[in-house]
Structure formats: C-alpha cells, structure tokens
C-alpha positions in Angstrom: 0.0 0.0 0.0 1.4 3.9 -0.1 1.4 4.2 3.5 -0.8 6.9 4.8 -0.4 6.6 8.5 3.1 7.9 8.1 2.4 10.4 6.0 3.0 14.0 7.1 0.2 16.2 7.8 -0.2 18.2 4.6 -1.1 14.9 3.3 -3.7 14.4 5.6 -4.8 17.7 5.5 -4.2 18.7 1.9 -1.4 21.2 2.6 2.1 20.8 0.6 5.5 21.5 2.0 8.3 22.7 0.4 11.8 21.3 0.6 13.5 24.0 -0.7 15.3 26.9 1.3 12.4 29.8 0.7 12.2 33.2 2.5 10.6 32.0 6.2 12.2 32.7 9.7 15.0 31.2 10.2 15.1 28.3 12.6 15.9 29.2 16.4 19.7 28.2 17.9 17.9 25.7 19.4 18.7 23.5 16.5 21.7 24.8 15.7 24.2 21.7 14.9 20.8 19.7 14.4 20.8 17.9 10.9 17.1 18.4 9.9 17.6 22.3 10.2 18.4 22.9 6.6 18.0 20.5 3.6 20.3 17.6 2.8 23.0 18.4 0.9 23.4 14.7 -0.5 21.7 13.8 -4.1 17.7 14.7 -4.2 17.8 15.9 -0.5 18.1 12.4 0.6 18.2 12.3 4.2 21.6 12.2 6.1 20.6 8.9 8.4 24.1 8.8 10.3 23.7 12.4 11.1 20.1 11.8 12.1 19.6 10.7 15.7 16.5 10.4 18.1 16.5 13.8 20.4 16.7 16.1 16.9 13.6 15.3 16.2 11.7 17.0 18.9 13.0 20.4 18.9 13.1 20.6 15.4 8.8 19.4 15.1 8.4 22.5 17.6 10.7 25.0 15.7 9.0 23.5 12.1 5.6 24.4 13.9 6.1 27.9 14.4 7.9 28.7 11.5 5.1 27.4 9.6 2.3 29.4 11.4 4.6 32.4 11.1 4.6 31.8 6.9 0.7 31.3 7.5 -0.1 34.7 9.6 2.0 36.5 6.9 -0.4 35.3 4.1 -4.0 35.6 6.3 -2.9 39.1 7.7 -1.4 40.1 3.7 -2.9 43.7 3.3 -2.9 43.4 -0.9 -5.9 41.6 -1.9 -5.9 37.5 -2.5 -4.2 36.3 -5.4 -3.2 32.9 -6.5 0.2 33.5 -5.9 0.3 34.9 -2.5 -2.3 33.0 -1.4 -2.3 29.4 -2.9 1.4 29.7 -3.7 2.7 30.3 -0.9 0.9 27.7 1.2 2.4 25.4 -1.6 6.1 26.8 -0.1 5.4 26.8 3.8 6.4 25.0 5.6 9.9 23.6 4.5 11.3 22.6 8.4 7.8 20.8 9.3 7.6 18.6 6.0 11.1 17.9 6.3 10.9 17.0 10.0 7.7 15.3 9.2 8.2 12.8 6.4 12.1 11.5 8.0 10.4 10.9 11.4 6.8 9.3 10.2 8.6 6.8 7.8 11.2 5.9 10.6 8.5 5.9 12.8 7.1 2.7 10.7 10.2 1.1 9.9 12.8 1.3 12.7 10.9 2.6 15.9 12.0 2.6 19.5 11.1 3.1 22.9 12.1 7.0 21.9 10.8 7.7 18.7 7.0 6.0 20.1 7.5 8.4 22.6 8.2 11.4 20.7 5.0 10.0 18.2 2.8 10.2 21.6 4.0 13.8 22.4 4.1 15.2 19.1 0.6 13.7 17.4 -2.1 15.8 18.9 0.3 19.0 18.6 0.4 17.9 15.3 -3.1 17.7 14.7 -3.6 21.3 16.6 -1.2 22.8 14.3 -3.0 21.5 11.7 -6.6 23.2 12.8 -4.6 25.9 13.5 -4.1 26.6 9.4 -7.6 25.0 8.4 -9.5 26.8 11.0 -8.1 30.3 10.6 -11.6 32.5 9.0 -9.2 34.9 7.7 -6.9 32.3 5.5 -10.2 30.5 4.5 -11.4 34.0 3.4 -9.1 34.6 0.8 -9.3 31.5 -0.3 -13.1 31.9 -0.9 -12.7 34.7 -2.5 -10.2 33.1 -5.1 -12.6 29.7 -5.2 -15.8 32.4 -5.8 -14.4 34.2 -8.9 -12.3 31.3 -10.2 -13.4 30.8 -13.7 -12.2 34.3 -14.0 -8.7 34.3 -13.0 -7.8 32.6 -16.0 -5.5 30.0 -14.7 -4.2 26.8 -16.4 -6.2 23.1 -15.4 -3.2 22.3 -13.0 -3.8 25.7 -11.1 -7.3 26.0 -11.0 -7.9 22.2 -9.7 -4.9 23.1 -6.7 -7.4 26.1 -6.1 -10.8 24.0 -5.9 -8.9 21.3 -3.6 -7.6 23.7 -1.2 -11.3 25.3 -0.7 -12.5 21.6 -0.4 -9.6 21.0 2.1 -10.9 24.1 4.4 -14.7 23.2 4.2 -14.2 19.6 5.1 -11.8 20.8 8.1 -14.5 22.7 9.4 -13.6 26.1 8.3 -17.5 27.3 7.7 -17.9 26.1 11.2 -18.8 28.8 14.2 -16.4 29.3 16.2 -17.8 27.4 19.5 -17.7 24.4 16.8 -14.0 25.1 15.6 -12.9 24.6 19.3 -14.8 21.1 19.5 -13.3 20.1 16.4 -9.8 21.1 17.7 -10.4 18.7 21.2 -11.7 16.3 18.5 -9.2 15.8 16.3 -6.7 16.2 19.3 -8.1 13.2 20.7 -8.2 11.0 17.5 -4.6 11.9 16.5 -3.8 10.6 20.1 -5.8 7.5 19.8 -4.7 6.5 16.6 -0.7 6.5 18.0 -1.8 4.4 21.0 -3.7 1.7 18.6 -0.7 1.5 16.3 1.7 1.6 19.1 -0.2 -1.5 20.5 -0.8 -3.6 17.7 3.0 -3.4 16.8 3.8 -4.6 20.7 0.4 -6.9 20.9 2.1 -8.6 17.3 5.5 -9.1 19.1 4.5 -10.4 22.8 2.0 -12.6 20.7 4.5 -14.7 19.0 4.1 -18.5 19.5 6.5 -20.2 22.1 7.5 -23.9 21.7 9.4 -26.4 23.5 11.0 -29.0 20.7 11.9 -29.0 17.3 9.4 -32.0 16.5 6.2 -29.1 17.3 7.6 -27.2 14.2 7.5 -30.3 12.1 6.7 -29.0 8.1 8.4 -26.3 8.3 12.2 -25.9 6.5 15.2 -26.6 8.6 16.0 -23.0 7.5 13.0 -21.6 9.3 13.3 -23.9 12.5 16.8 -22.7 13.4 15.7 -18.8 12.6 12.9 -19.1 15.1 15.4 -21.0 17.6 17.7 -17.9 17.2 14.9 -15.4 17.8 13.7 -17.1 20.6 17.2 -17.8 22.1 18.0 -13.3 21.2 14.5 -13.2 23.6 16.5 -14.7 26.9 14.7 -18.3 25.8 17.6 -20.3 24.4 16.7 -24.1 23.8 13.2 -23.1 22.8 11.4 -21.8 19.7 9.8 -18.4 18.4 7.6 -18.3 15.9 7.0 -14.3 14.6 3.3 -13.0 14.2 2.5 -11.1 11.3 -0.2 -8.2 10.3 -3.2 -10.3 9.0 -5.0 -12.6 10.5 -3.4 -15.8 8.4 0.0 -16.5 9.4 2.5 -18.2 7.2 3.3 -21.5 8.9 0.5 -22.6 9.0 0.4 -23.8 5.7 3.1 -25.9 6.4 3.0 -27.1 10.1 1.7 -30.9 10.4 1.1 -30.4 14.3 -2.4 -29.2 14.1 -2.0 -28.6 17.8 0.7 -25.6 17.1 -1.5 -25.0 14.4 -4.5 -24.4 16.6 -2.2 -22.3 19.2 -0.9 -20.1 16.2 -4.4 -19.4 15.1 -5.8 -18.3 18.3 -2.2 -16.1 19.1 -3.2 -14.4 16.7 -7.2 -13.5 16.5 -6.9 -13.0 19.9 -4.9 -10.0 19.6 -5.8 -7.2 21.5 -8.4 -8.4 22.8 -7.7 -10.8 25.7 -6.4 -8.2 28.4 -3.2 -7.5 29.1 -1.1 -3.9 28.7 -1.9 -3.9 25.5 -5.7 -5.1 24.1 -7.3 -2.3 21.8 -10.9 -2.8 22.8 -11.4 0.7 24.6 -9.2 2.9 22.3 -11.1 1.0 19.3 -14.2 2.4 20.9 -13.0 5.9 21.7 -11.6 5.7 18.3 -15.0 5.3 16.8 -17.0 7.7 18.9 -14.6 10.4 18.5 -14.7 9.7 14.1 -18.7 9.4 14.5 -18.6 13.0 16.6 -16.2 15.1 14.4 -18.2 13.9 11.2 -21.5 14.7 12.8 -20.0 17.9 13.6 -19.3 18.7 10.3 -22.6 18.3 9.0 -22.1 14.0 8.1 -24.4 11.4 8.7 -21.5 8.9 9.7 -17.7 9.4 9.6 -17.7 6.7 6.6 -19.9 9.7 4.5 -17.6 12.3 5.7 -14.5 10.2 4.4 -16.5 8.4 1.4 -17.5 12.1 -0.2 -13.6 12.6 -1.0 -13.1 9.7 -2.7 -14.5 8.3 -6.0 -16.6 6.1 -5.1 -18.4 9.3 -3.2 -20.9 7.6 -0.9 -21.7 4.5 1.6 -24.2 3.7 -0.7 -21.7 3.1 -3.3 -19.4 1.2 -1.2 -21.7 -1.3 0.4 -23.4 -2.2 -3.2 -19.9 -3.4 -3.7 -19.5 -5.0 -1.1 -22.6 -6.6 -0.7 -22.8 -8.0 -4.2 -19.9 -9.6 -3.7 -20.1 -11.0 -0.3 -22.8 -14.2 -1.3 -20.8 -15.5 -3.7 -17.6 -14.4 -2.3 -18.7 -16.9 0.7 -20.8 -19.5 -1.5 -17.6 -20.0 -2.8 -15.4 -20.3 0.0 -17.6 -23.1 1.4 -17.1 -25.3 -1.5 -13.5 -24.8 -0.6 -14.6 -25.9 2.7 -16.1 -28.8 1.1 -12.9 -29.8 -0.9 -10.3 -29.1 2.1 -13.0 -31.6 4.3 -13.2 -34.2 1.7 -9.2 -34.2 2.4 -9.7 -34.4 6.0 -12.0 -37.4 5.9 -10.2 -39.6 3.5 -7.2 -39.1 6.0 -9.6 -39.9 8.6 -8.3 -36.8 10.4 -12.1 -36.5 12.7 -12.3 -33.2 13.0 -14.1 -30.4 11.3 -12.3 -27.7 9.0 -11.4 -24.4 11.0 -9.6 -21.3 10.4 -6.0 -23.2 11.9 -6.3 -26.1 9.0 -7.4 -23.5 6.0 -4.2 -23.0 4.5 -2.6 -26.6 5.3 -5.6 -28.3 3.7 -5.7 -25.9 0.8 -2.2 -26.8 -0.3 -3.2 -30.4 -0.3 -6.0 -29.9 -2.2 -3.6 -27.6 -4.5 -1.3 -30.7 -4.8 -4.0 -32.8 -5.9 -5.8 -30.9 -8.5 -2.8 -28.6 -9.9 -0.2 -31.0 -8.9 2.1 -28.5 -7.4 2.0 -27.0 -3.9 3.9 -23.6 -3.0 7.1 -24.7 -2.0 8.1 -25.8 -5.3 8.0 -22.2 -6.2 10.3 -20.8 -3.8 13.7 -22.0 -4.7 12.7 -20.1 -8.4 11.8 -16.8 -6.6 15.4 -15.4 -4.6 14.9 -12.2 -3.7 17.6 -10.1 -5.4 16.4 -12.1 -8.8 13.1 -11.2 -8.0 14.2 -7.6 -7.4 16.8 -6.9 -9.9 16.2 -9.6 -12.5 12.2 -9.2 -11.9 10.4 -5.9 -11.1 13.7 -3.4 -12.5 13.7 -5.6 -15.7 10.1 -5.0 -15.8 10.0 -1.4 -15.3 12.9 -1.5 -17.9 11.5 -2.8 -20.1 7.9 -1.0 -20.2 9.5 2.1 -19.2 12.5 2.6 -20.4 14.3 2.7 -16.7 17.4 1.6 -15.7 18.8 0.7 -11.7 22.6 1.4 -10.2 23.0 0.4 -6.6 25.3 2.7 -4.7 26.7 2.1 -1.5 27.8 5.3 -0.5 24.2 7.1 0.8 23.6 6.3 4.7 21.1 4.1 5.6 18.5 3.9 8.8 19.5 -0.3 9.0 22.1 -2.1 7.2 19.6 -4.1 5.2 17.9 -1.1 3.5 19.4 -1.3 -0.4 19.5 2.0 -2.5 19.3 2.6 -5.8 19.6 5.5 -8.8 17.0 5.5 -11.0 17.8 6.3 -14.3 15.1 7.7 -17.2 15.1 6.0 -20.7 17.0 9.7 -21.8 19.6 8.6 -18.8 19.0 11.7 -16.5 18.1 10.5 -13.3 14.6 10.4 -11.9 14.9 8.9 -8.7 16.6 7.5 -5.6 14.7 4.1 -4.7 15.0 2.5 -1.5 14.3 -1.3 -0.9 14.0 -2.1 2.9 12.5 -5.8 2.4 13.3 -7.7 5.7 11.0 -8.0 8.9 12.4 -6.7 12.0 10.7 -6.8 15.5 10.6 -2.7 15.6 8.9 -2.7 12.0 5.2 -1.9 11.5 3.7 -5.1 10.0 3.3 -5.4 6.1 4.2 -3.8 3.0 4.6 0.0 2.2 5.4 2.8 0.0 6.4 6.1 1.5 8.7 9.0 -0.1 11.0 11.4 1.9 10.7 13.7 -1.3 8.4 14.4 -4.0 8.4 15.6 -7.1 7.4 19.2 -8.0 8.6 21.4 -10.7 7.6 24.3 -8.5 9.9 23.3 -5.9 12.3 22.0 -8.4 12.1 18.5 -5.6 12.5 15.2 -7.0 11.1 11.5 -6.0 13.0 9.8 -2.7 10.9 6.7 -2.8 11.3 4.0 -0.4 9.3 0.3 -0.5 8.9 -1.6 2.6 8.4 -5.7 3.1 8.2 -7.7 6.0 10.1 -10.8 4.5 11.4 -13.4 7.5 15.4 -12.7 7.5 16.5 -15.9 7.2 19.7 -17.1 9.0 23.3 -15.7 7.8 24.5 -17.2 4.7 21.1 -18.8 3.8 19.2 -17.5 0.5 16.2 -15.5 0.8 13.1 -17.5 -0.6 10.2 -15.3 -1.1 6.6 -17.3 -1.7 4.4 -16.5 -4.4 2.7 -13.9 -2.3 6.1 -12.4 -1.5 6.7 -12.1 -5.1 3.2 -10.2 -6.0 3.6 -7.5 -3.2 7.1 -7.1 -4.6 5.6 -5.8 -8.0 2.6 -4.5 -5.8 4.6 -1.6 -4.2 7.2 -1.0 -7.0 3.8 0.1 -9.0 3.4 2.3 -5.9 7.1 3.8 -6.3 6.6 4.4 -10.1 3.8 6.1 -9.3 5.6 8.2 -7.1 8.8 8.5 -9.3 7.0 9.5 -12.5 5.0 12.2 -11.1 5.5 15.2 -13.6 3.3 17.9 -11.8 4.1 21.6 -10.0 2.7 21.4 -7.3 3.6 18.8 -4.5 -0.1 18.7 -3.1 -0.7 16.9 -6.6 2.4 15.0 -6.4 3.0 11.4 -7.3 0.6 8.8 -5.1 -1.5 12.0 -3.8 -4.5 11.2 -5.1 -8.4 9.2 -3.2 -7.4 6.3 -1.4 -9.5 4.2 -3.5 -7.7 5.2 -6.6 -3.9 4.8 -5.4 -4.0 1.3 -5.2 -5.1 1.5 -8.5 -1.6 1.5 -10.7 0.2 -0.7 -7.6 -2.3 -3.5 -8.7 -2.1 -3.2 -12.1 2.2 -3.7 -11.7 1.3 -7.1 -10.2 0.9 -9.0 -13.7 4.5 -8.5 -14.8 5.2 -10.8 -12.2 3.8 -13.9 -13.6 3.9 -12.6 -17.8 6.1 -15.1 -19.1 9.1 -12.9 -20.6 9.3 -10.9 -17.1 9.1 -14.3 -15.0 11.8 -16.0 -17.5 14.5 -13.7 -16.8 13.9 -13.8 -12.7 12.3 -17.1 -11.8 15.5 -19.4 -12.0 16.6 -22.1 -9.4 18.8 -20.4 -6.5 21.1 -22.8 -6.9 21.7 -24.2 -10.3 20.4 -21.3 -12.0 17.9 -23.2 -14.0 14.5 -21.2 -15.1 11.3 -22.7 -13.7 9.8 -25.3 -15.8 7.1 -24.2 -18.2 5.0 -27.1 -16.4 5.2 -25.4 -13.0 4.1 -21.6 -14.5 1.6 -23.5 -16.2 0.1 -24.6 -13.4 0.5 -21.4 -11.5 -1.4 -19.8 -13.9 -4.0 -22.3 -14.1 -4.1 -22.2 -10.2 -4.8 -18.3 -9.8 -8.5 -18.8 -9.0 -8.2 -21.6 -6.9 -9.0 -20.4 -3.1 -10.8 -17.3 -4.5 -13.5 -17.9 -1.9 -11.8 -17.5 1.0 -9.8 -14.7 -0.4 -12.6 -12.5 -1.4 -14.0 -13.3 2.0 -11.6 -13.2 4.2 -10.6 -9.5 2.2 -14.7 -8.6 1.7 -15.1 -9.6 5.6 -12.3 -7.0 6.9 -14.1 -3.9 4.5 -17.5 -4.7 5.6 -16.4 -4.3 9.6 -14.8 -1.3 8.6 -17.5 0.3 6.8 -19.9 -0.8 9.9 -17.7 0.6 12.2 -17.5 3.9 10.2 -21.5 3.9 9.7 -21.8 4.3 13.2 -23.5 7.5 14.7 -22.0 8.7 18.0 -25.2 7.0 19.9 -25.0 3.6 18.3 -21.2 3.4 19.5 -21.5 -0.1 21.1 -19.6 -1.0 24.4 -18.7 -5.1 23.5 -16.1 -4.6 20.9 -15.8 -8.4 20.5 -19.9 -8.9 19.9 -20.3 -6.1 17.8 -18.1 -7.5 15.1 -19.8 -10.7 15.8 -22.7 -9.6 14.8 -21.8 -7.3 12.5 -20.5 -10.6 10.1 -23.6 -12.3 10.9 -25.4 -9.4 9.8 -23.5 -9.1 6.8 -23.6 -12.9 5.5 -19.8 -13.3 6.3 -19.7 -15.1 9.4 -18.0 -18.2 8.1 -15.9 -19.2 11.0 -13.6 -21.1 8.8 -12.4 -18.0 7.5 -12.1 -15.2 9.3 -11.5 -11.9 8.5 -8.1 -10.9 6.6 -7.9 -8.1 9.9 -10.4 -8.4 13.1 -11.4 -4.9 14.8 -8.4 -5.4 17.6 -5.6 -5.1 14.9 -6.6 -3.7 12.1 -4.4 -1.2 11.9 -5.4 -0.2 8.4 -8.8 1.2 9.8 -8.3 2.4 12.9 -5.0 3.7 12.6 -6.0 6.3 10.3 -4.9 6.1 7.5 -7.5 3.6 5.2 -10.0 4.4 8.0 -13.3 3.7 6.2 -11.5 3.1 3.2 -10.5 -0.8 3.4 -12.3 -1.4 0.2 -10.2 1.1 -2.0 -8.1 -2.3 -2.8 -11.5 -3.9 -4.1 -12.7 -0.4 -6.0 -9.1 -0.2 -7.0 -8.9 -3.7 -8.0 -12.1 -2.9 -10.6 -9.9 -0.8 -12.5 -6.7 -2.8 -12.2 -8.9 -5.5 -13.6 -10.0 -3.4 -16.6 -6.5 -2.5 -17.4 -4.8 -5.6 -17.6 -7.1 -6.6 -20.1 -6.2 -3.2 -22.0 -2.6 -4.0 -21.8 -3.2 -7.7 -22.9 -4.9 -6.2 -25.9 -2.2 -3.7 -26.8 0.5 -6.3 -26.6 1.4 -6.3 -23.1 4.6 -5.6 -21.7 6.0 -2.5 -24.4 7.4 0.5 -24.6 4.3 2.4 -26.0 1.7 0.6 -24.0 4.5 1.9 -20.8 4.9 5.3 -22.4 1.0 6.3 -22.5 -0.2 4.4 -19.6 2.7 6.9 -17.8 1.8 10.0 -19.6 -2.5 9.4 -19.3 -1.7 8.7 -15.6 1.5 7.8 -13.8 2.7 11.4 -14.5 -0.6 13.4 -13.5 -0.7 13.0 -9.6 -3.9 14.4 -8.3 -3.8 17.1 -10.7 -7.5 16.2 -12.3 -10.3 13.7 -11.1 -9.3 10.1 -10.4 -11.8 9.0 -12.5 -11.2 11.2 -15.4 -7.9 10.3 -15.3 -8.4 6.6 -15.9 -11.1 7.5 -18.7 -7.8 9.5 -20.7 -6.2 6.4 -20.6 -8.4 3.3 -21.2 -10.9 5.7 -23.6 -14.4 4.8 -21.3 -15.7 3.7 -17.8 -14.0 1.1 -15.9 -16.6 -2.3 -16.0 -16.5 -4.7 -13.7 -17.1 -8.1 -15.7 -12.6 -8.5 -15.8 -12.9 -8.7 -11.9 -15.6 -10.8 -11.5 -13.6 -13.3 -14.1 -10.6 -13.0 -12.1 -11.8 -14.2 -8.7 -14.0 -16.6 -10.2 -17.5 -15.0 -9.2 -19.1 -15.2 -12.4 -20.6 -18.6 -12.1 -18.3 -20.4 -14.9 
C-alpha cells in the first residue's frame, strides 16, 4: 500500500510543504548543529541517516511548527488583496522545516521505531493535529481563499492551477472552516483526541504482534516447516532470553505463514488463536477501549461537520463518493464471495476425511488443507516455487527488468548514501534519456521494531515548483533468514514485490508543479489502483523468464510449474474474497456508526456485524479483526478498506487493456505513464483513468478473475 499513516500532515490535510530553502524565519539556535535544520546536501535531498539521531527530532517538530504558522499569519494578515500567488502559492512553499521534519520521522516511525521515537510519536501527534486546525481553522486564511474559489473561472488559470485552487477550498470546508467558532474549538479537542488515539492503537498492535508470538518447546512441534525456518525461530527465541526453545513471529493479517506448512495441528491451533486474539484478551496492550474511543470520537467530528457517519464524511472525498456506493460493492460480492469459499470448505473436508483426520475444517487447518488440495488438482503445492523466486532475482532480475522494459528505466545500486539499517538497499533510478529520476529504496526484511506489512512512503516528492524530485522508499516484512542462507520469497512475497514497485513508479514518474498533486496524492480508493495493475508482470512469461530461476543451479522454472500457476490463480478465490470482503464490511460498519450507536462489546459487535453481513464463516475469518486492524483504525485507510476492491475494478480493466495492446512495451508503458503515472492528483481520479483506457472502468474482468461469475 502507499502508506498513509506515516504520512505528514499536509497529506492528511491537503497542505504541501516545500523542501527547498524559501524566505521564512529562520530556525531558532535551538537547532543549531541539528541535521534536519536545513535540507540535505546529499543527491535529491536524501536524508543524512548517520547524522540523524533520536533527540533532533523534537526540537526541530516544535521549531517547524512555528515557522510554519509564522509563513501562514503573513499570508491571512497580507494587506494586498488574494491572489493565487500569494495566497495558494505560498501555502504550496510553507512550511519547508515541518515537511522535512515530518516525512524523516513518520517513515522511521514505521520502519525502525523505539522506545524513543514512540515516545516522541505520543507527544508530538495531537500537537500535530492542533497545528493542523490551527491553518484550516483560521476565518481569515479560509477567506481569501473563498474569495479566489468564488471568482475562479475568472482568474484565467491553467487546469493544473485551477484544480490546486478548488482542492484547497474543499480541504478548508471539510476541516471545518465554515464552522462557528464554539464548533471550531470542538473540532480542535476532537481531532486532538483522534490523532492521540490512533498513536496508542498503532503503538499496541506493533507490541500486541511481538509479545504474541508462539512459544514452543521442541523442534518436533515445528514439524513442516524448513530446517531454514526452525533454526531462525530458535535464534529469535534464544535473542529473547529463551535459548533451547522456539519463536515463531506474528505477522499483520489474521493468516499466518506457517500454518500452511505445520503438520502439528496442535501448534496450528495455538498459532491461530495467538493471533485473532490479539488485543483483545487483556493484558497492557488489548485495543478494545481505544477502538471504541476511536470510533465515537470519528462518529462526533463527522456529525460535527454536517455528516451522517464518519464513513460519509471520508467516502464524499473519494470516488466512489458515498456508503451507498461502497456497500453495493460489497454486498454484491459477499454471497458469492462466501458461496464459494464453502465449496472450498467442502474440498479441504473431503481431504480431512479420506485421511480420517475426525475433526471439522477451522480457520488453523485453511491454509494446510488448501495446499493439499492444490497438490492434488494442480499437482504442485507452493514450496516448489520458492527456490525459483530469490529475492535479489526477483528484485533486480524481476520488477527493474520490468520497469525496464515498459518504461524505459534503468537501476545502479550505490553504496555510498547512509542508511537507517544495514539491510535497506539504495538505488539511482535512471530515465530512458539517462537523466536520473529517482533515488529508490528497498527495505525488504522483517524486524521486531517494523510496523507489519508492506509500504510505499517518499521522503521527497516531485514538483517542478519546488524543483524537488522522488526519494521513494518500499517496505516488506520478508522473515530474515539465517546468515548465509538465501532468501526464498513465496508467491505472495513475489506479488507485493511488483505490488509496491507500482506504488514507487507512481511516485517516481509524477510530472506535476505542485507537490499537493504529487505522485501517489491522489483518493485512497484510486492509489492502489496503478500498484495492482504492476502485479501482472510478475507472472507474464518474458518478465518471470528472466527472474524465476533455481537459486542454486540457475535453472528457469519449468514451463509445467508456471503452467500450473497460472492455471491455479482462482483456486481459493472464496476464502480470499471473503476473508478481504469480511475486513471492509467491519470497517465500513464501524465507520457507519453515529456517535449513539457506539456499542460497548467490541468483540460482539463484530460478531454480529458478520452475521449481519452474511460473512460469518468461522472457517475463514477476516483478513484483519477490529483489535488489529491497523489499516482502519489507525488512520490512514479508515473507512476506506475497500479502496483495494474499488481499485482492484480498474486494475482488472486495465490488464485486459494492456493484454490487448500487446502487453509488456514500450508504447503501452509510455502512454499508460503519460494518461496517468505522470498526472498525480492534478484532475479527477476517474477522469484520469477515462484519458487512458478511452471509457468507464466495467466490472465483468474482476468478476472473471476471482471466479465469481458462475463459470
């Protein structure tokens, strides 16, 4: 995903930052010899991580703060009447300390926390959200931006400028800037409160995920899994004071890894229930109460602002533009979604019985199961795939040769450029003229102080304006396996690869002026959009020749084995749907709440809410439950969990317009870059994607690809 939660706040709120030295105050002595005070002298602004360290960040959020409101007094007390350069302009160049301050912390924040930075995230995150009001909420700012919004067909600006002008007034209303001013000061406790709530969930889940790991005595329990993968949870449960004994690493969703492999369906069972049990059981760190603050406080501030539900309040600034939208979606899919999955059920039983296991399918023998029944109908089960799929083939050989290839781009790895963890890779990025576009980081391990899984983020953006370019930075929580040993990524390992290299490009090829429109700032339920679509390089034969070879004889997969993966890619399309459909329709009832239906059992309301909902299929629970779903409630796809399913409708659509065109070439590359790559936020989502495929998006290529349309 591009990560919002670690986004800095004129994403959130719509304003842009610069990153360029610009006539504001100058920052106090307080950070004098402090690294963030000025801009990075190394390539692109890249940020100077061995200069960087915990206790600058502090000082300089404070001193970014008031420089910032400074810049923003000067242009809502300006005597000279509003114009679209000192108005709009110059809240596109304040700001330069904050953003800078801003992006470095929130994307270390996510990728190598401590005790420290959590700390500083707690103190700084309702200060940051009372700055924020603090611009939004000031009548005389808003004014002269009304005034340009009222008379803007007359000010003869270009499409770029005039759509930067109609955003920022829709940024002010929807922050409450019409509201009185006994209602601006609710607001500002409001979104105080939600800013604060929002740290502690993600702060938990990230320290729920770790003390949840499974424990086990003897190497036997762990039977099914590689050798490999034994002595790397032997060594992290002997680097946790519990040498002799094993440690088996949650991760984000509810499914873990292991437990398609694990023949102890004991472990399997205590796996499973480690982890839907998370945050809710007790204990320092169970979400229930925040989840419910969390909800109440979203329900008030969108009530506040004149919204039936927070879901309407969010759901207006996206494309799909209202709950009713959403849950026609949603619901349409949801019967056959789950009519499917239980034939699955059906199948994985079948297996079961003729092994005369006696017992009943449950969410611990789903995966297991579902590679047997794989084995038997596609002859093939997963592991045969991951000795063709090493990661710096995959990487290198795989998603650069694709982009290559349809773009035109080229990849230098330097050593040189500091790094935040000695396992972050960085790369050039060259265009097909040779200038250089971008700097690309790759962080793709999992490490204990890492938000769970996969990002996007950017510590610059493009903007002619600013004359910035693209820092773009893709995270993966792939198990580190032991020193010396390859790292074998799994089919699904392989996909989010491509998945958040289409977020990167997206971010690299922005071509716009002004960094509010830059690269992946555009609805939630459109950015996920051009990330999906990257995901079928991975498996089109030319792109999967050149990286899928054997580890260690170099020999490219047989022809037999792609065969069947391709064959395979709509088997288990019932739990997926469900287990994904399941997650968005608790999201979207949580977010249709008003601030009286706010219920107080956190654990029953989701219960019934899948009941409700036709999705309570206990064999497959959903892909996040309420206690750790950190996509919802921490803020940033709050709901907005089914932007991957809207997104997915027009990822659909254009993979089918790519097939058509040839596939993977330089033209078909070339205009889907130039129709929408390169354009940012700087016209309508929508109108975007009609440029490039020529018509409305239909929906009859994603209902072929997950099997839902009754063939």
């Amino acid at each position: 995903m591009s990560r919002p939660q670690v986004l800095v706040i004129a994403a959130a709120l719509g304003l842009a930052f610069s990153q360029t030295v610009l006539a504001a105050p100058a920052p106090a002595a307080a950070l004098a010899g402090n690294p963030l005070a000025a801009a990075s002298t190394l390539p692109f602004h890249y940020p100077a991580f061995d200069q960087i360290k915990d206790e600058h960040f502090q000082p300089a959020f404070v001193e970014g703060m008031r420089i910032q409101l400074k810049e923003i007094a000067a242009i809502a007390d300006n005597k000279k009447p509003a114009t679209f350069e000192n108005t709009i302009v110059a809240m596109e160049k304040s700001g330069e300390l904050l953003t800078r301050v801003q992006t470095t912390f929130g994307n270390l924040q996510g990728a190598n926390t401590n005790d420290k930075l959590d700390a500083i995230d707690s103190e700084m995150s309702p200060k940051l959200a009372a700055h924020g009001d603090a611009i939004y909420l000031n009548a005389k700012l808003y004014a002269r931006v009304k005034s340009l919004y009222d008379k803007r067909d007359q000010l003869k600006l270009d499409a770029e400028s005039k759509h930067l002008l109609e955003r920022y007034h829709t940024d002010f209303v929807r922050a409450g800037a019409k509201l009185s001013n006994a209602d601006k000061e609710k607001l500002k406790t409001l979104n105080g409160a939600i800013a604060t709530l929002q740290t502690t969930f993600t702060q938990n889940v990230l320290k729920e995920t770790n003390a949840s790991a499974l424990v086990v005595d003897t190497r036997e329990e762990l039977a099914g899994m590689t050798d490999a993968a034994i002595d790397a949870a032997a060594a992290a449960a002997k680097a946790k004071g519990m040498d002799g004994k094993f440690l088996v690493a949650i991760v984000n969703t509810s499914g873990q890894p292991p437990l398609a492999v694990l023949t102890n369906r004991a472990v399997r069972e205590r796996l499973m229930a480690a982890s839907l049990t998370r945050g809710s059981h007790g204990g320092e760190f169970d979400s229930r109460e925040v989840v419910l603050k969390i909800a109440k406080a979203r329900a008030e501030k969108a009530t506040l602002l004149g919204y039936a539900n927070f879901a309407a309040y969010s759901l207006e600034d996206q494309t799909a533009h209202d709950t009713a939208a959403v849950n026609k979606l949603l619901g349409e899919l949801a019967k056959p979604a789950v009519t499917n999955a239980k034939k699955e059920a059906a199948d994985l039983q079948a297996v079961v019985d003729a092994d005369k296991g006696g017992f009943q399918i449950d969410a611990s023998d789903w995966a297991f199961y579902t590679d047997k029944v794989r084995a038997q109908r596609f002859a093939f089960d997963e592991n045969q795939l991951k000795p063709y799929f090493e990661l710096n083939n995959v990487l290198t050989n795989g998603v650069f040769y694709a982009a290559g290839k349809l773009y035109g781009l080229s990849f230098k790895e330097r050593k040189d450029l500091p790094v935040y963890n000695p396992d972050v890779r960085v790369f050039d990025v060259f265009d097909a003229n040779g200038k250089q576009l971008a700097i690309f980081l790759a962080d793709m391990y999992a490490r204990s102080n890492k938000q769970g899984g996969a990002w996007m983020n950017e510590y610059s953006s493009q903007s002619s304006l600013l004359g910035t370019h693209s820092v773009v930075a893709n995270h993966l929580n792939i198990p580190k396996p032991p020193a010396g040993e390859p790292t074998l990524l799994t089919y699904d390992e392989v996909k989010t690869a491509f998945h958040e290299f289409g977020h990167a490009l997206h971010g690299m090829f922005s071509n716009v002026k002004y960094p509010r429109f830059s690269g992946t700032s555009v609805p939630r339920d459109f950015v996920e959009y051009p990330s999906q679509v990257n995901e079928m390089w991975a498996v089109w034969p030319e792109v999967l020749s050149n990286y899928a070879k054997h580890y260690k004889t170099g020999a490219p997969m047989p022809k037999e084995l792609l065969d069947k993966v391709i064959a395979s890619k709509k088997f288990n399309q019932g739990f997926l749907t469900t287990e994904y459909l399941s997650a968005s329709l608790l999201d979207q009832r949580w977010h249709q709440l008003t601030p009286s239906q706010i219920p107080t059992d956190v654990l029953g309301f989701e219960a019934q809410s899948l009941k409700d909902m036709g999705v309570d299929f206990a064999p497959v629970p959903p892909r996040y439950r309420t206690t750790y779903f950190s996509h919802s409630f921490s803020g940033g796809y709050s709901a907005g969990y089914y932007a991957y399913l809207w997104s997915e409708k027009l990822d659909a659509d254009t993979v089918e317009w790519f097939k058509e065109k040839g596939g993977l070439k330089r033209e078909n590359g070339d205009w889907f870059r130039a129709k929408l790559l390169s354009r940012g936020g700087t016209d309508d989502a929508m109108n975007l994607f009609r440029n490039f495929r020529g018509r409305d998006p239909i929906i009859e290529p994603l209902l072929e690809r997950r099997g839902l349309t009754g063939k």
